[in-house]
C-alpha positions, 0 to 999 in steps of 0.5 A: 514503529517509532517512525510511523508514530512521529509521522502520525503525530506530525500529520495531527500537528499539521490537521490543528494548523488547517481546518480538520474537514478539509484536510486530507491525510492517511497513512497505510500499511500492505503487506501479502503475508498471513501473520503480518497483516494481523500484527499491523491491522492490531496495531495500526487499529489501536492507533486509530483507537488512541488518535481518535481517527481514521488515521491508517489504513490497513491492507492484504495484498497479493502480487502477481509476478508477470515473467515477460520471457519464454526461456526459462525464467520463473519468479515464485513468490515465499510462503505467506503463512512462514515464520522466517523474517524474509517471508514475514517481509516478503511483501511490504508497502508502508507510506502516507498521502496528504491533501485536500478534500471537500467537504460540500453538505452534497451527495458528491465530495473531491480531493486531491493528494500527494504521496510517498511510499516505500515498497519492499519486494523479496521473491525467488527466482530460477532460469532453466527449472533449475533447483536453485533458487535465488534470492531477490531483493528489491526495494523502491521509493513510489512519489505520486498524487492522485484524486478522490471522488466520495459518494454519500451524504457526508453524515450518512453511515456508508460513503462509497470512495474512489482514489486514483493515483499515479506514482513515479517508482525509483528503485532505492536497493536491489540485490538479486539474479543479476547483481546487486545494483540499483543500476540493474533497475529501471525507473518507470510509473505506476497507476493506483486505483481503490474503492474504499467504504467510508462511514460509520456503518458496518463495512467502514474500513473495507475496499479493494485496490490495484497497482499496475505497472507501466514499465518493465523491473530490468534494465535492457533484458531481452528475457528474465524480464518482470512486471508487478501486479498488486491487488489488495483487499482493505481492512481497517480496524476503525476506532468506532469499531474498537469502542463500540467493542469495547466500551470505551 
């Protein structure tokens, strides 16, 4: 949490150096699991209360564990609603975009962006439906960049956002089936699509995205090889939603 607020304290700093309505910058949180998307959507809706801003985003994701074998292998995802701290963090991804965007009375508005995330993926796995089933653990640095097209008067109540990115995925910790190195671990990129409701009327904060991989997890596999499919759904507790809740 310290680190979340130094960031988001940074990128205030930075919006008071560079005009605010060409600025682009938004910090986001995912996560799969019941209770953590509670905590963060709180906490990261009060910050957005407190800074005045729609400074998060916040987000409930699933990933989809493609098995590219036919031999046994099965990867299975923890419980999203168990209270043990590996299925709290089973699915995490925390991060930060920064650009430009435009800021045209039109219909039509643009932007670009870069990105940095990081990404924690905690699943089972077992060969030959065996009992066991062993722990994996992967964590990952995604850098990217990507554009934005709005549509909507940019004082109307509901602007429709588009976002698509491409992202570099490095893998930074792996400890799991096949051992415990990074080395087990390719690097590859990833597309990032979302449509997001922006505004103030009453469905700002929502959207839907995806991630899609373009490459496969392990390192020369011929079988108990793994692909990662994410999809999420957006809720974001606004500051308008807070106040107008509220009363402040």
């Amino acid at each position: 949490m310290k680190k979340i607020l130094i960031l988001a304290l940074s990128l205030m700093a930075v919006e008071q150096t560079y005009s605010q309505s060409h600025l682009y910058y938004k910090l986001d949180v995912g996560t799969n699991h019941i209770y953590s998307f509670a905590v963060a959507n709180l906490a990261t809706g009060w910050l957005n209360a407190l800074t005045d801003r729609m400074l998060f985003d916040n987000a409930y994701s699933y990933t989809y564990l493609n098995d590219l074998d036919n031999t046994g292998y099965k990867s299975k995802q923890y419980s999203i609603t168990g209270i043990t701290a590996r299925e709290f963090f089973s699915d995490v991804t925390a991060g930060a975009k920064i650009g430009y965007q435009s800021a045209s009375p039109e219909v039509f508005n643009w932007g670009l962006f870069a990105s940095a995330h990081y990404r924690v993926n905690q699943f089972k796995s077992s060969i030959n439906n065996i009992d066991d089933e062993l722990h994996n653990d992967i964590q990952r640095l995604l850098l990217g960049g990507g554009i934005l097209l709005s549509f909507g008067d940019i004082e109307s109540s509901t602007r429709l956002t588009f976002e698509a990115a491409l992202r570099y995925e490095m893998p930074l910790s792996y400890k799991g089936l096949y051992g415990n190195s990074t080395n087990l671990l390719n690097k590859g990129l990833s597309s990032h699509f979302a449509i997001r409701v922006n505004g103030y009327g009453v469905l700002q904060g929502l959207g839907i995205y995806a991630d899609i991989p373009h490459y496969e997890i392990f390192k020369d596999r011929e079988s108990g090889n793994l692909k990662m499919y994410t999809f999420g759904i957006i809720y974001t507790i606004t500051p308008w939603k807070i106040k107008g809740q509220y009363g402040l």
